[in-house]
Backbone as JSON, one array per atom type, in Angstrom:
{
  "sequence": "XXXXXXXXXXXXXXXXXXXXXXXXXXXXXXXXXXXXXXXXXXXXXXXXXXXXXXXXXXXXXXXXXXXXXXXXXXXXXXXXXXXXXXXXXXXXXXXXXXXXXXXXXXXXXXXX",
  "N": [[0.82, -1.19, 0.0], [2.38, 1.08, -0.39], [2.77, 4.7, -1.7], [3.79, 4.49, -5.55], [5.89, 5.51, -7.74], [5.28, 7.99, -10.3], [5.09, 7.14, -13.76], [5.89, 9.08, -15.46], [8.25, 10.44, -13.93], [9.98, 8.38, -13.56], [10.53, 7.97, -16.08], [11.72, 9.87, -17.02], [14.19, 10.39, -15.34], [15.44, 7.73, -16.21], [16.25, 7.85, -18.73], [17.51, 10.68, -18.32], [19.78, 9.02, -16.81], [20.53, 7.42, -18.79], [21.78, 9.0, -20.45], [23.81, 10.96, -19.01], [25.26, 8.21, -18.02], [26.3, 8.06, -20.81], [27.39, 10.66, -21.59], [30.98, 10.65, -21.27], [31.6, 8.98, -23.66], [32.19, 10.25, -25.89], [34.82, 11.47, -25.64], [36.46, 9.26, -25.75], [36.34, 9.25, -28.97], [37.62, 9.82, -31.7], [37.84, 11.33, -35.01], [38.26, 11.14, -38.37], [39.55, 11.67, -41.02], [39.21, 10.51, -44.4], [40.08, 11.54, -46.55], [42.51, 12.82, -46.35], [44.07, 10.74, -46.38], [43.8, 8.88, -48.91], [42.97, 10.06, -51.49], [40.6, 9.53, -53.57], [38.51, 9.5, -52.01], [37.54, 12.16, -50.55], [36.18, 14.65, -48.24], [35.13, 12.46, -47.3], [34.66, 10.97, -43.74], [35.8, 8.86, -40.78], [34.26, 8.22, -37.69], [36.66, 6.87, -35.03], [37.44, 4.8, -32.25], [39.25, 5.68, -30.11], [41.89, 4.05, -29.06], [44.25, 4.66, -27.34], [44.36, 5.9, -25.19], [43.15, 5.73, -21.89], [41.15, 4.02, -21.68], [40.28, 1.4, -20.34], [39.19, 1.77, -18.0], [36.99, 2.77, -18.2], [35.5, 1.22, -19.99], [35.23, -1.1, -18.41], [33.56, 0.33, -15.81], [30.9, 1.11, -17.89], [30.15, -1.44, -18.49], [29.76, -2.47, -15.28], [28.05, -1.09, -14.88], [25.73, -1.08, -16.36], [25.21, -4.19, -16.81], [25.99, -5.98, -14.73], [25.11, -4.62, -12.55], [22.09, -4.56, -13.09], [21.51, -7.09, -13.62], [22.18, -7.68, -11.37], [20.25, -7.21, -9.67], [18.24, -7.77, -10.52], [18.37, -10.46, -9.95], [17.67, -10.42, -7.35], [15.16, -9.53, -6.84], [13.8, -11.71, -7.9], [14.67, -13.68, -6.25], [13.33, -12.63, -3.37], [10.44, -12.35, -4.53], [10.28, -14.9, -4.61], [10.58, -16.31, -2.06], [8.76, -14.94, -1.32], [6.21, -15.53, -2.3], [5.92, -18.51, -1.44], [6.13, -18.38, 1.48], [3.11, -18.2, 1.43], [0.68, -19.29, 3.13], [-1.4, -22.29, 2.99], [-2.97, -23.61, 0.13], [-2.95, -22.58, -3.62], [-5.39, -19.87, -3.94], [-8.13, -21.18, -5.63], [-10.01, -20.66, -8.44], [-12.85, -21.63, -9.72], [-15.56, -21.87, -12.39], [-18.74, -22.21, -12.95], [-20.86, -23.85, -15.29], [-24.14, -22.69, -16.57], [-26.52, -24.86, -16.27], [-28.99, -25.77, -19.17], [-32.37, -25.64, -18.74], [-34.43, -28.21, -19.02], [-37.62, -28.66, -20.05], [-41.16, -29.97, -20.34], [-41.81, -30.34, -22.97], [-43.85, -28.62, -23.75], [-42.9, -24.74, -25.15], [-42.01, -21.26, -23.29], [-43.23, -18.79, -24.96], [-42.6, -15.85, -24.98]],
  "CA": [[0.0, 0.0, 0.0], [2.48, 2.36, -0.18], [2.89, 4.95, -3.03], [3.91, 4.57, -6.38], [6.57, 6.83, -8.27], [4.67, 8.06, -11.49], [5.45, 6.9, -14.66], [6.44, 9.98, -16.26], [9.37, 10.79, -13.1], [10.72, 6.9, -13.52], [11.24, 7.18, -17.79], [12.62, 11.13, -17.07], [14.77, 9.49, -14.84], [16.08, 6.9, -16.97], [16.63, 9.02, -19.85], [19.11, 11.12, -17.69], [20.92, 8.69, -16.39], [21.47, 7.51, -19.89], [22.65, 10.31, -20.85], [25.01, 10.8, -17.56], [25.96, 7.41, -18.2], [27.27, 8.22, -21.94], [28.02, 11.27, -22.07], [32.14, 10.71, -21.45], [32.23, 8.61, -24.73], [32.97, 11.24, -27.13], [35.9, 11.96, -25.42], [37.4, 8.29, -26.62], [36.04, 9.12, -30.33], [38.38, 10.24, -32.66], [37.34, 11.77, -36.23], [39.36, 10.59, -39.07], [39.29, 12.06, -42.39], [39.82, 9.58, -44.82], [40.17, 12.47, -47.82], [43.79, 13.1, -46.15], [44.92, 9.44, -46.72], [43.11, 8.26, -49.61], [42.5, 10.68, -52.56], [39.09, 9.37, -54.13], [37.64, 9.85, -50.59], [37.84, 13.9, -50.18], [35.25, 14.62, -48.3], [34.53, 10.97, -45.96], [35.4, 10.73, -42.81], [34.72, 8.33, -40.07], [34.77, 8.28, -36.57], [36.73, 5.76, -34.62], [37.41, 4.93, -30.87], [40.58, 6.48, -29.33], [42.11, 2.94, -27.76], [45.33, 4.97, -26.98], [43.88, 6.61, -24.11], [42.71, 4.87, -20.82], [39.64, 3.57, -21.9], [39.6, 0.24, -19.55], [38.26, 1.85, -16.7], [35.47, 3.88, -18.49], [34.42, 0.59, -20.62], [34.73, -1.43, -17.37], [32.43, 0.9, -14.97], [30.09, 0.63, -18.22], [29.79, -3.23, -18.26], [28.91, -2.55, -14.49], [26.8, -0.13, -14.48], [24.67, -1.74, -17.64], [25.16, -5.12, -17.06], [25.67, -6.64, -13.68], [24.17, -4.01, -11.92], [20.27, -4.56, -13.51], [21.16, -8.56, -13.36], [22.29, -8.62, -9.78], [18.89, -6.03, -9.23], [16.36, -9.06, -10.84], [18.18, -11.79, -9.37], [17.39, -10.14, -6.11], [13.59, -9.27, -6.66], [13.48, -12.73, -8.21], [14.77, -14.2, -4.85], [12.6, -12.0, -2.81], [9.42, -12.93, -4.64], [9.99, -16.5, -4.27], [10.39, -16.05, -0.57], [7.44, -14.21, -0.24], [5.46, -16.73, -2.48], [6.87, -19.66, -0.47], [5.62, -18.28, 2.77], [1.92, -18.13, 1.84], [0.02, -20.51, 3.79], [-2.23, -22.63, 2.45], [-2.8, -24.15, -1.31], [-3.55, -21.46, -3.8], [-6.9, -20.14, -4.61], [-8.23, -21.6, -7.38], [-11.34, -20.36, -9.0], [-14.18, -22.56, -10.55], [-16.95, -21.35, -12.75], [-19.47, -23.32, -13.31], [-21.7, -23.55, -16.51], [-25.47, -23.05, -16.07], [-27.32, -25.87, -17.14], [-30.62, -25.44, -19.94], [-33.69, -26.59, -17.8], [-35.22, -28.88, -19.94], [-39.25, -28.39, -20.26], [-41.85, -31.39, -20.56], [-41.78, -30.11, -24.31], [-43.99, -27.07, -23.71], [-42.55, -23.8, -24.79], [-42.73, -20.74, -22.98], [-42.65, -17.83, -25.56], [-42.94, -14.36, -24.32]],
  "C": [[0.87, 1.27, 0.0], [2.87, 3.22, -1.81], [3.41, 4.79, -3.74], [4.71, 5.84, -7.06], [5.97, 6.83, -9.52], [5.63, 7.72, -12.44], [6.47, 8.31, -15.32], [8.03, 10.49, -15.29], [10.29, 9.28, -13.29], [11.19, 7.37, -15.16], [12.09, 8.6, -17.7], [14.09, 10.2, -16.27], [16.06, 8.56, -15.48], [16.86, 7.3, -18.04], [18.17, 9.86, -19.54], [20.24, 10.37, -17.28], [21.25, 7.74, -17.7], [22.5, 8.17, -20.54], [24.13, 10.6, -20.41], [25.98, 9.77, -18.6], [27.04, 7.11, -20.18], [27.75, 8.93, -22.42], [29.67, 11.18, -22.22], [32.11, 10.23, -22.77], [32.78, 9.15, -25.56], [34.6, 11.64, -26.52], [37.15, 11.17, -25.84], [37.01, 8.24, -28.25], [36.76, 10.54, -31.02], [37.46, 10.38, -34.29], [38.45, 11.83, -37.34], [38.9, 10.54, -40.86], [39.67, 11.32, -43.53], [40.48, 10.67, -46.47], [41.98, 12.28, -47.5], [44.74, 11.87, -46.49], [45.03, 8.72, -47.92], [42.21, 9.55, -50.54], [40.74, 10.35, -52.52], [38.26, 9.73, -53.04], [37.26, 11.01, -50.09], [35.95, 13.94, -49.63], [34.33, 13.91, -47.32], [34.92, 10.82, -45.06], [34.6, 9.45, -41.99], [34.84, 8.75, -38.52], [35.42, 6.87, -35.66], [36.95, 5.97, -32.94], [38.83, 4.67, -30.45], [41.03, 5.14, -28.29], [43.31, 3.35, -26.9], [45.09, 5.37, -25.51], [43.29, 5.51, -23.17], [41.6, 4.78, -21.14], [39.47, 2.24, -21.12], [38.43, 0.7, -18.44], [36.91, 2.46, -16.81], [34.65, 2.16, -19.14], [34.38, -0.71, -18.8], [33.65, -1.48, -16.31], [31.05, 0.95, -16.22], [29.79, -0.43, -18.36], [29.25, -3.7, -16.73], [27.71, -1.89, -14.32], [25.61, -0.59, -15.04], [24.81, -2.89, -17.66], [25.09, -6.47, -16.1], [25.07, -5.93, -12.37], [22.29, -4.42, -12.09], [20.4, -6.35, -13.48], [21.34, -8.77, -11.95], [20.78, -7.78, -8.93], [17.64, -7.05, -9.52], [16.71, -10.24, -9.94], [17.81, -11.45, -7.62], [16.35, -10.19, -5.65], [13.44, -10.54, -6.6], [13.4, -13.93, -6.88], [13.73, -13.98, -3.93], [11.25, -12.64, -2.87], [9.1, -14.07, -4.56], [9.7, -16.74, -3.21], [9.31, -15.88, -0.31], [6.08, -15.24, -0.73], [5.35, -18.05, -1.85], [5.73, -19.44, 1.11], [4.37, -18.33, 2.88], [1.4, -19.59, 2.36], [-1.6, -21.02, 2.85], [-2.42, -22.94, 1.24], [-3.06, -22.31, -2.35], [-4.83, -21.05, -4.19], [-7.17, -20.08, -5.96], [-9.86, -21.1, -7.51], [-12.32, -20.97, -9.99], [-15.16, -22.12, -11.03], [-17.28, -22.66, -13.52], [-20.48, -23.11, -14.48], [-23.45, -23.48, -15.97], [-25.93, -23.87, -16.95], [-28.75, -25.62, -17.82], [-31.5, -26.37, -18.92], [-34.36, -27.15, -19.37], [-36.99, -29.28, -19.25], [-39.88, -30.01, -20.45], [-41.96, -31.15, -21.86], [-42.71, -28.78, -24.88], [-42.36, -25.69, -23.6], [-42.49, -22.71, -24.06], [-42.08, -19.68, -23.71], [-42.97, -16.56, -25.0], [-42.76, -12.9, -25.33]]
}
């Protein structure tokens, strides 16, 4: 029973800390003109990713942050809810509907 964080504050939320969480990349992306190497190309560039630079510890903290963070976060609930399923007493309730049966007439109708 207790409240609920609205939808719209949970996906804002998320959004930012995407963001957060990618803005450093540009800082390992290099821009690489291929015109300067390669005539016919004037003009193409691409971008590639700067391995010269300390990049372990940035792609590291992303492989936690995005990857065993949100799995060690389900296998937790997942635990949790078993627990709490586990503890109810008693079988579970099951629900039965029953069909109504046609009354069958001595062969009089009754039309209305």
């Amino acid at each position: 029973m207790k409240p609920r964080i609205p939808a719209f504050v949970c996906a804002t939320g998320s959004w930012l800390m995407a963001i957060c969480i990618v803005l450093p990349y540009p800082i390992y992306t290099t821009y690489l003109d291929l015109g300067k190497y390669i005539g016919q190309f004037q003009g193409v560039g691409i971008c590639a990713i700067n391995l010269q630079d300390d990049m372990q510890e940035y792609m590291r903290g992303l492989f936690l942050a995005m990857y065993v963070l949100p799995l060690a976060v389900t296998a937790y609930l997942y635990i949790r809810m078993s627990r709490k399923l586990q503890t109810e007493e008693g079988p579970m309730p099951v629900m039965m509907f029953e069909g109504v049966r046609p009354r069958v007439s001595g062969g009089s109708h009754d039309f209305r």
